[in-house]
Steps between C-alpha positions, in 0.01 A plus 500: 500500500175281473638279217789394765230431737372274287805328419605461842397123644634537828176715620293214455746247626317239730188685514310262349568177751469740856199621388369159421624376860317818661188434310524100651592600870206748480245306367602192716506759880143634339355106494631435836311857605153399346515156654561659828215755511284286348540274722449755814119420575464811683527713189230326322191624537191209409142634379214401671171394344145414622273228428126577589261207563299514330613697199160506360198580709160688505386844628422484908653436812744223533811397640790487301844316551818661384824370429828679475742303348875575382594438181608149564135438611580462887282665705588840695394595872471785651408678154183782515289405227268816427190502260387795347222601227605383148246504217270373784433717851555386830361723754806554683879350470550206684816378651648174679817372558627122381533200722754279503420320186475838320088497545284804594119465460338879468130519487417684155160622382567612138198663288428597130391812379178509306562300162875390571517119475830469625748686703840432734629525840874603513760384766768639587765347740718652774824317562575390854760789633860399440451185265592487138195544346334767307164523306584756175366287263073475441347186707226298421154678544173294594249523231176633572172309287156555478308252441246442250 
């Protein structure tokens, strides 16, 4: 019984072309799909960064002026920009939320410990409620020099 199997053709007959005009049709309805969601902006999500100014400072009290940016580089507002202890200690964590141009200026007062040369304050950014941002990614941390 399986050598007439075999033998028959008539299993196989057309097979080969409908299943090469379903694989076509799908692959052409799944390119019109992707184009459409990707081009749905309220699915993507954008990560935010910061940019502190300055990036580089010494131990003491100071103002300090953060920027959240998306990853285009325009600015974000209404974003909560915290900064906590990295390497280097604040006393407490300090928060402020950005202005219109994406600015925030927190008054920091990093310190040392006893023969640490160098240290950092972390940020951390809170997305305004109900935009398209989100901060999962590491941002750019303040670094922390004493000098010589």
């Amino acid at each position: 019984m399986s050598d007439s199997l075999w033998r028959d053709e008539r299993a196989i007959e057309g097979l080969p072309i409908r299943l090469v005009i379903a694989l076509v049709v799908g692959v052409a309805c799944l390119s019109v799909m992707m184009s459409t969601i990707s081009g749905i902006e309220t699915l993507q999500v954008t990560e935010v960064d910061v940019e502190p100014h300055p990036e580089v400072t010494d131990p003491g009290t100071q103002d300090v002026v953060v920027t959240v940016v998306d990853s285009k580089g325009s600015p974000v507002s209404g974003a909560t920009v915290v900064a906590k202890s990295g390497t280097a200690t604040l006393a407490s964590v300090t928060t402020g939320e950005t202005d219109g141009a994406g600015n925030v200026t927190l008054s920091l007062s990093p310190s040392l410990g006893p023969n640490q040369q160098d240290g950092t304050v972390v940020f951390e950014v809170k997305p305004p409620a109900g935009s398209n941002y989100e901060d999962a990614r590491s941002n750019t941390d303040m670094l922390v020099v004493e000098s010589p």
